[in-house]
DRENBAVEX-101219 format. One line per 3 residues: number of its first residue (from 1); for each residue x, y, z of C-alpha. Coordinates in Angstrom, 2 decimals. Last residue first. Example, Ala and Ser with C-alpha at 12.3 -4.5 7.8 and 13.67 -1.06 7.14 Angstrom:
% DRENBAVEX-101219
2> 13.67 -1.06 7.14  12.30 -4.50 7.80
This chain:
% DRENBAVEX-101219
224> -37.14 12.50 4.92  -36.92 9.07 4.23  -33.50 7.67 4.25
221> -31.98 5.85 1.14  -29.16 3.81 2.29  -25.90 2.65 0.42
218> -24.11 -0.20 0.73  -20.90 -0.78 1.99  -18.67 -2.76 -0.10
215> -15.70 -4.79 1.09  -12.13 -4.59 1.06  -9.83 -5.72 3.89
212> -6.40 -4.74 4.45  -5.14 -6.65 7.44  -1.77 -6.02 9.38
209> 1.80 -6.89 11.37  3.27 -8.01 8.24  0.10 -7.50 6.13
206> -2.41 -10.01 4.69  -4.93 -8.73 1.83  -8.43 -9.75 2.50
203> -11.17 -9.94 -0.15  -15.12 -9.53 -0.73  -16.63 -8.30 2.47
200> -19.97 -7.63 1.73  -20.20 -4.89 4.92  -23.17 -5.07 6.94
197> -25.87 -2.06 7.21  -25.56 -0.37 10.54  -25.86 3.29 9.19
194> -22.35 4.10 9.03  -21.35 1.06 7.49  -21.01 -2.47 9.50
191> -17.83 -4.69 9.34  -18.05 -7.07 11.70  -15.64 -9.39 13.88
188> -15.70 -12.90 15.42  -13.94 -15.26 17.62  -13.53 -18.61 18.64
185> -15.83 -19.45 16.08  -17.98 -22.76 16.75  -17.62 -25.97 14.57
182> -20.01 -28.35 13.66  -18.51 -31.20 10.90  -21.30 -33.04 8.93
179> -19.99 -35.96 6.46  -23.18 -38.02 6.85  -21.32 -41.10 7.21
176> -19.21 -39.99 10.37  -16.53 -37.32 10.49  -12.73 -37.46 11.10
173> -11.54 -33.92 11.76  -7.91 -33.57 11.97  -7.48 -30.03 9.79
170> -10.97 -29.02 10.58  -10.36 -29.02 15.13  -6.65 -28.58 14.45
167> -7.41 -24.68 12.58  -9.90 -23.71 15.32  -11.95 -21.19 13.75
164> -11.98 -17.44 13.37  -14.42 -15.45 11.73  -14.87 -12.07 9.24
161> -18.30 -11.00 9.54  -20.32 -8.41 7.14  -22.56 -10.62 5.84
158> -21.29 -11.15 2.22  -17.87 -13.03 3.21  -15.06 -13.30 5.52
155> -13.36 -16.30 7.17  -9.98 -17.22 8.82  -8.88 -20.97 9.81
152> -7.25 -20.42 12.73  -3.88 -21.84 14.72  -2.01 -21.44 12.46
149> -3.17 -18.70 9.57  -5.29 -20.18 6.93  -6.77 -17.27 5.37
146> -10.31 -18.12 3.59  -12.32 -15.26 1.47  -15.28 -14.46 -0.03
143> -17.67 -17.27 1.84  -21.61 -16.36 0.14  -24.53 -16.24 2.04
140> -24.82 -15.80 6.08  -22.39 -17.52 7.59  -21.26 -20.40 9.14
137> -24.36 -21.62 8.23  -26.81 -23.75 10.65  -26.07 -27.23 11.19
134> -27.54 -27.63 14.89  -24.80 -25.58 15.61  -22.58 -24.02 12.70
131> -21.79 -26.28 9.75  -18.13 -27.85 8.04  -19.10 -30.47 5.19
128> -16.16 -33.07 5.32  -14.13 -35.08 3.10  -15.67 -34.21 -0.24
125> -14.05 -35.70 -2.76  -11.87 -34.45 -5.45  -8.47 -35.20 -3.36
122> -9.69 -35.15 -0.02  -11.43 -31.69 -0.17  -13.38 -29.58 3.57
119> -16.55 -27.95 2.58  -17.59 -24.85 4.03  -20.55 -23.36 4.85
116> -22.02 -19.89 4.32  -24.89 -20.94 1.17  -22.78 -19.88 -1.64
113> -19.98 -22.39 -0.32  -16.78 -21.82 1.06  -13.87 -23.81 0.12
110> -10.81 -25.90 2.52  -8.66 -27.79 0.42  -7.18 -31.27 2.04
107> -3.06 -30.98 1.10  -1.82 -31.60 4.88  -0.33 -27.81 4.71
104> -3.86 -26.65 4.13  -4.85 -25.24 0.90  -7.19 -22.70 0.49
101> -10.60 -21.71 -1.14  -13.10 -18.66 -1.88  -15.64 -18.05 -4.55
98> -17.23 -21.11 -4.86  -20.78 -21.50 -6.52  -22.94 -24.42 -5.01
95> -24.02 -27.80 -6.04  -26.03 -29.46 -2.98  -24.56 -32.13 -1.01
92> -25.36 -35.71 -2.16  -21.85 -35.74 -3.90  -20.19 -32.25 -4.22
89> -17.47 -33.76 -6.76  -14.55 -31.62 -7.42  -13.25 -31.82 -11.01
86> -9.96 -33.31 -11.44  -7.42 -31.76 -13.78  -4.47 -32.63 -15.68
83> -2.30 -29.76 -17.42  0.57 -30.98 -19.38  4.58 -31.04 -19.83
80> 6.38 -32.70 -22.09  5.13 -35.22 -24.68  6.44 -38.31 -22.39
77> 4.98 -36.22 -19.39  5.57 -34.12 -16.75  2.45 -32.97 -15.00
74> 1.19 -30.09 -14.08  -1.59 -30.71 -12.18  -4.85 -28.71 -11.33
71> -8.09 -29.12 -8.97  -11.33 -28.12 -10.28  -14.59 -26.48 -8.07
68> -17.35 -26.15 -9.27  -21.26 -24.15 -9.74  -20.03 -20.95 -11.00
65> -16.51 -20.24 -9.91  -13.28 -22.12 -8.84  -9.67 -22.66 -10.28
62> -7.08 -24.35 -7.82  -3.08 -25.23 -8.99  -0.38 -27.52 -8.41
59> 3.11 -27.60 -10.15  4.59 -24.64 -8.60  4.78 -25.69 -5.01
56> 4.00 -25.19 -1.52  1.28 -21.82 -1.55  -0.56 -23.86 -4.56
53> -1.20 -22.00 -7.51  -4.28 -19.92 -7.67  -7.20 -19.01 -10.12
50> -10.45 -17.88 -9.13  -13.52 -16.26 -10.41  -14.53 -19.00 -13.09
47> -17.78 -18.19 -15.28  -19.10 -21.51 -17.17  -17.69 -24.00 -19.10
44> -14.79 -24.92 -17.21  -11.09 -24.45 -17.05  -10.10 -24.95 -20.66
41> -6.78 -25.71 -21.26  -3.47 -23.96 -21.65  0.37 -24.24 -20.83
38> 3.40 -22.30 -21.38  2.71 -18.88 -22.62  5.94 -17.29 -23.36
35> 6.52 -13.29 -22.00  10.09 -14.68 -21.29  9.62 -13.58 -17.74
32> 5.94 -13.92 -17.33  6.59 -18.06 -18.28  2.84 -18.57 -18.21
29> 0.41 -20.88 -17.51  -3.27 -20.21 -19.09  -6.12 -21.37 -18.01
26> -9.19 -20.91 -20.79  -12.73 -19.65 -19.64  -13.51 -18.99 -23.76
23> -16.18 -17.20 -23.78  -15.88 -15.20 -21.32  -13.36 -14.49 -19.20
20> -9.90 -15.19 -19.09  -8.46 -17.34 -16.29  -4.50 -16.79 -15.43
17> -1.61 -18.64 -14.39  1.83 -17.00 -14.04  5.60 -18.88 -13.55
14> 8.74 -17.83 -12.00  7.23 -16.24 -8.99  8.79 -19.36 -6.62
11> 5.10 -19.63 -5.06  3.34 -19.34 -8.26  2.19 -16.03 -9.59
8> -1.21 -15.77 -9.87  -4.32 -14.49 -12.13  -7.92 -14.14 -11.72
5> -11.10 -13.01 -14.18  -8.92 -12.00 -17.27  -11.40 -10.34 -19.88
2> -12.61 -10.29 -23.38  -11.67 -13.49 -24.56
């Protein structure tokens, strides 16, 4: 392993899970305290960007990356204590990367999708696939980041806009066979550079009373 891609404290900050890098992609659970390494399995077989423990408890966990999504337990068993995964199944949709996710109180995981949607988890399944009008993105490319925050869902990603939706509008939403959700933001914001070029907004920090966002701003060459 050459590299950690993501790490987390869990919600009580007694335990750690990381991802390392290639080649190995292994999560790791840690007791940070003792400096003891818990638990460990392999997350996936290709790059994973994300790694995060479940805002209501230490014992359930998220990775993401390169074409998945994979849902963690840890699980008490006769041997002691293991990792137990499910991976998340896109179904007809198409396979996309997934940088972004969160948990909603309910336990349905909200994700973002490569191509700006988002896709709304019952366990492993795909409860819902979340589109603009006349199912058009919710953005343009790749979701970075999701902040639940009652009463929006919160996103950002590569073109330059960070959204609100109505939070009740996903968090009850009870679609038809074809699984398609359309939503409208209730409001929107973007990040531009000097020149007009859009932000790739790549992660939100939350503040008491404020938002740290970091994002790249590209670079124009001007002719002269």
């Amino acid at each position: 392993m050459n590299y950690y891609s993501s790490v987390d404290f869990s919600p009580s900050g007694e335990r750690l899970a990381s991802v390392g890098g290639d080649p190995d992609y292994q999560l790791s659970i840690w007791d940070w305290r003792q400096e003891k390494l818990l638990l460990k399995a392999k997350a996936f077989s290709q790059e994973v960007f994300k790694c995060t423990f479940s805002p209501y408890g230490d014992f359930s966990l998220i990775t993401s990356g390169t074409g998945h999504i994979r849902f963690w337990k840890i699980a008490q068993t006769f041997t002691g204590l293991k990792l137990q995964s499910e991976i998340g199944k896109f179904g007809q949709l198409e396979l996309s990367d997934v940088s972004a996710f969160a948990e909603l109180v309910s336990g349905l995981v909200l994700c973002g999708t490569e191509y700006g949607t988002l896709l709304l988890w019952d366990g492993n399944l795909v409860k819902a696939h979340i589109v603009a009008a006349d199912s058009a993105p919710l953005h343009e490319g790749m979701i970075e980041q999701i902040i639940v925050k009652d009463p929006y869902v919160v996103t950002a990603g590569s073109d330059g806009f960070i959204r609100w939706f109505d939070l009740n509008t996903i968090a009850n939403t009870e679609p038809d066979e074809t699984l398609t959700l359309e939503v409208k933001h209730v409001y929107q914001l973007e990040i531009k550079s000097e020149y007009g070029v859009p932000a790739y907004i790549v992660s939100i920090l939350q503040g008491p009373d404020h938002w740290m966002i970091a994002c790249l701003l590209y670079t124009l060459t001007l002719p002269t």
